[in-house]
C-alpha positions, 0 to 999 in steps of 0.5 A, spaced: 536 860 675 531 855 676 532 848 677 530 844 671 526 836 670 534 834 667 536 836 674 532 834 678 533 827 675 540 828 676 538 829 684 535 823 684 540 819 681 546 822 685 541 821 692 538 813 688 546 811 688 547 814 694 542 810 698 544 804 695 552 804 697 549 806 704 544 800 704 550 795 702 554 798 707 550 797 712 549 790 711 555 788 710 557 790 717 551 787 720 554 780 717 561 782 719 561 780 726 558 773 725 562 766 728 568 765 724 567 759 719 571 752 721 575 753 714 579 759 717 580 759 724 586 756 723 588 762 721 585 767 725 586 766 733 581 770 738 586 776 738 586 776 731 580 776 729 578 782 733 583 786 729 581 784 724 574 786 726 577 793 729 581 794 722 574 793 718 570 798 722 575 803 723 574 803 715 567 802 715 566 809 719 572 812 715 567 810 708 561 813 711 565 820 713 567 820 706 561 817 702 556 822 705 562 828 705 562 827 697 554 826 696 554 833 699 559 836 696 556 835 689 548 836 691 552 843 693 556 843 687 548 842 683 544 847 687 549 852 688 550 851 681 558 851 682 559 848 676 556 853 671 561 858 676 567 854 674 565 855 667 564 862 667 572 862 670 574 859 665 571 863 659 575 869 663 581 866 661 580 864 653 575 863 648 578 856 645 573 851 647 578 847 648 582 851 652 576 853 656 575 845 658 581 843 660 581 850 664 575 847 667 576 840 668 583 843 671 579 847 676 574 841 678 580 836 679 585 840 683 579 842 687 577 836 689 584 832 690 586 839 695 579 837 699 580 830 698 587 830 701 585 830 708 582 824 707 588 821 703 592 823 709 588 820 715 587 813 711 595 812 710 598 815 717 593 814 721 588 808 719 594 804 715 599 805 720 595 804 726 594 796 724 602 796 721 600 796 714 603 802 712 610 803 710 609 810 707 613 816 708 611 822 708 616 825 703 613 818 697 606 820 699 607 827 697 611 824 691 606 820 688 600 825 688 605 829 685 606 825 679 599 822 679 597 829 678 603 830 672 601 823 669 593 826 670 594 833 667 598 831 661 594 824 659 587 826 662 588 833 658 591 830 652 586 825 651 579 830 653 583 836 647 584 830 643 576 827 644 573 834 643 578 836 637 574 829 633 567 832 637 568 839 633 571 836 626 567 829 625 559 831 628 556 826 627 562 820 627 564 821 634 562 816 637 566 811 633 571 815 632 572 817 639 571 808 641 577 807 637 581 813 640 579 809 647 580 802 645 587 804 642 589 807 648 586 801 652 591 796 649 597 800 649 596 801 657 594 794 657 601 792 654 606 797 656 603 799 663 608 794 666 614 798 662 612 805 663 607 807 668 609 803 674 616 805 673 614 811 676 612 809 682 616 803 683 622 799 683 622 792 679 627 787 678 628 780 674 627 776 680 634 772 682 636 766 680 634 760 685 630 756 689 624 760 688 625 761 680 627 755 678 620 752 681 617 757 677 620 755 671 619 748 671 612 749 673 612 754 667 614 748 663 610 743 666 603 748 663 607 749 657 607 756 658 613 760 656 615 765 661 619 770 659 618 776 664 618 775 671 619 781 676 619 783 683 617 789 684 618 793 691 612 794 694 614 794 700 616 801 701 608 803 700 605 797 704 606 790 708 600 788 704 602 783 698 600 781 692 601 779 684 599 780 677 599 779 670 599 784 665 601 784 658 599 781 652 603 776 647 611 778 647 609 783 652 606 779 657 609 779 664 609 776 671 610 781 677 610 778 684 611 784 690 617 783 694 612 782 700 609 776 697 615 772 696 617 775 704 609 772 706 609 766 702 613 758 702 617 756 695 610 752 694 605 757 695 608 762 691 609 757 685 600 755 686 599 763 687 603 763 680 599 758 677 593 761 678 595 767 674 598 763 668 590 760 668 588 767 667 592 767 660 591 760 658 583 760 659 584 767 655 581 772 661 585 778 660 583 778 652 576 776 653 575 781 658 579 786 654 574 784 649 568 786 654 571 792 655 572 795 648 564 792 647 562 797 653 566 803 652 562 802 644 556 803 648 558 809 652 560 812 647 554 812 642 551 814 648 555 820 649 554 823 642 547 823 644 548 827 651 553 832 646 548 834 641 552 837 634 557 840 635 555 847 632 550 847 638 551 843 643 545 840 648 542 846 650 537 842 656 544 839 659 547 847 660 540 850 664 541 843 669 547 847 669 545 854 670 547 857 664 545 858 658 552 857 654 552 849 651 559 846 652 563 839 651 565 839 659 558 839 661 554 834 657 561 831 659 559 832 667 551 830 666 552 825 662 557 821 667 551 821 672 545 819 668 550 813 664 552 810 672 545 806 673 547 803 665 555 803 669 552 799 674 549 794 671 554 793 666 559 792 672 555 787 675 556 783 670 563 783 669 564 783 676 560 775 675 564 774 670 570 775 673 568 771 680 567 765 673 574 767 671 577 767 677 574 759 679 576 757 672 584 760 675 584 757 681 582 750 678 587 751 672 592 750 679 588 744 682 589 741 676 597 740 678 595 739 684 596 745 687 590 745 690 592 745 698 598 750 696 595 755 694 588 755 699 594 756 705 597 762 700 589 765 700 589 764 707 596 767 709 594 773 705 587 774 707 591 774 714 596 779 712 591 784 710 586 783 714 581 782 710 573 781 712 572 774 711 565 774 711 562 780 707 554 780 706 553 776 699 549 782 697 556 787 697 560 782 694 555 781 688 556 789 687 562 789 688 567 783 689 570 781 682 573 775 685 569 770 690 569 770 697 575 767 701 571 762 704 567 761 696 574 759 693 577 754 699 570 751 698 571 751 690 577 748 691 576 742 696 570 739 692 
């Protein structure tokens, strides 16, 4: 086995991608520490704050521990040529093409969930519930990997034997074939996500008739928006950490408020916070964005036929950086997933500027019903109830925050 220029480009990317999270990191930890800003000292006393600050470098370091363990097992995955040693397990037990894949991906999957654990454990029971945030038992966090796993094994090999049965029928038609396989998929989950994976995991109910109710329902009115789902869903029993979210399109559309934020927010709050996600449905956010997302998996997937090669000889140069010489689905599947992510990176900074544009014109589809001081006090509650870092480095947030900064949305809404 040699190493080849393929894989020596694969090195690179993996270590280029690597150094850049690291540098983003730093930076964003050296900015963490600066004097508070004025618009949010009414929420953060001197010993809040330095929760926060503790809360935030504990996750820090666990994220550096994490990111270089990671990066290290995949160059040994690469220079050890693991994943030529996997295929070759796989082969052992078929000689389905198929099968052989599920087999390997399977044994990639559960590989790194079983190392992954660990971490997962440590991040739940002792980062989280040191800082009173995690509500977690032992016997749901045993339950819901046990379902991840299931819905994974079950979706996730589903649509690979479904992907490579179009790859080994259509030849050269994949990619468009395999696109409206995935946009299909995407508009279902994207309409029934709220009906039938969350139930899996949690609990929600019609929100009561009352005070809280009735507000929304006038303001709905109000926006002339018809609201015909509104639910309250028990996140509690994971985390003291509150959200809210909009799914769905059309009849389908939904409005989801975790128990925790109707326990952190007043009527008013609740009512601008509701506001703000109805302003994603007016200004049509979520199809634009379904939209977008449709136009990338277009791209990837042309992309990928490349990487494939015909489905009758594979891609020969992707097997050796590799260390084999049998070309196969899965691992142009692997490769190809590393060479696409600077394209990825680039593709997500966009959307991620897009969705910081989406989420002003929310907050000011809230401002324009006056709700402009209910809703910057709920932003303030909830960035306190989660500890949030208040002043991340304007360099991380472009690569990675798809919302504005809690300072840059309470300065948006009081011009």
């Amino acid at each position: 086995m040699e190493y080849t220029i393929l894989f020596w480009i694969i090195i690179a990317i993996l270590l280029l991608d690597f150094a850049i999270e690291n540098t983003l990191s730093y930076l964003n930890g050296k900015n963490a520490g600066v004097e508070l800003p004025d618009e949010v000292k009414d929420i953060y006393d001197s010993e809040k704050y330095n929760k926060q600050q503790a809360y935030f470098q504990v996750n820090q370091k666990f994220s550096r521990i994490t990111s270089v363990f990671g990066t290290l097992v995949t160059l040994a995955m690469f220079f050890l040529f693991g994943f030529n040693f996997v295929d070759e397990i796989a082969r052992g037990f078929t000689d389905s093409t198929i099968l052989v894949a599920l087999i390997f991906f399977g044994i990639i999957f559960f590989a790194n969930e079983l190392i992954s654990i660990p971490f997962g454990i440590y991040k739940t029971f002792v980062i989280e519930e040191k800082f009173g945030f995690n509500k977690m038992s032992p016997a749901i966090f045993a339950t819901d990997l046990l379902k991840e796993w299931v819905m994974t094994a079950v979706l996730g090999g589903g649509l690979i034997a479904l992907l490579m049965v179009i790859y080994e029928q259509v030849g050269d038609w994949f990619w468009l074939l395999g696109w409206g396989l995935m946009s299909a998929i995407s508009i279902f989950l994207m309409m029934f996500y709220s009906n039938l994976i969350v139930p899996l995991f949690n609990k929600q109910t019609p929100l009561e008739a009352g005070e809280l109710r009735d507000a929304i329902e006038t303001f709905c009115n109000k926006a002339g928006f018809k609201l015909d789902n509104l639910y309250v869903i028990d996140g509690s029993k994971r985390t003291t950490k509150a959200n809210a979210y909009f799914s769905g399109l059309g009849a389908k559309k939904r409005i989801v408020l975790y128990d925790t934020l109707i326990n952190t927010l007043t009527t008013e709050e609740i009512v601008a916070v509701l506001a703000h996600e109805i302003g994603h449905y007016k200004k049509k956010h979520t199809m634009k964005t379904l939209i977008f997302s449709l136009i990338n998996n277009g791209v990837m997937f042309f992309l990928l036929s490349l990487a494939l090669g015909k489905a009758d000889s594979g891609n020969p140069e992707i097997a050796l950086a590799l260390g084999s010489d049998i070309p196969s689905f899965h691992f142009s599947m692997i490769v190809f997933g590393i060479l696409f992510s600077p394209i990825s990176t680039f593709i997500g900074l966009g959307l991620n500027t897009f969705s910081r544009k989406n989420e002003y014109e929310a907050d000011a589809f809230a401002k324009s019903f006056g709700l402009a001081a209910p809703l910057g006090s709920a932003l303030k509650k909830l960035s306190e109830s989660t500890l949030s870092n208040l002043t991340p480095h304007p360099y991380y947030v472009f690569f990675h925050y798809s919302h504005p900064t809690l300072l840059q949305r309470l300065r948006a809404l009081n011009k």
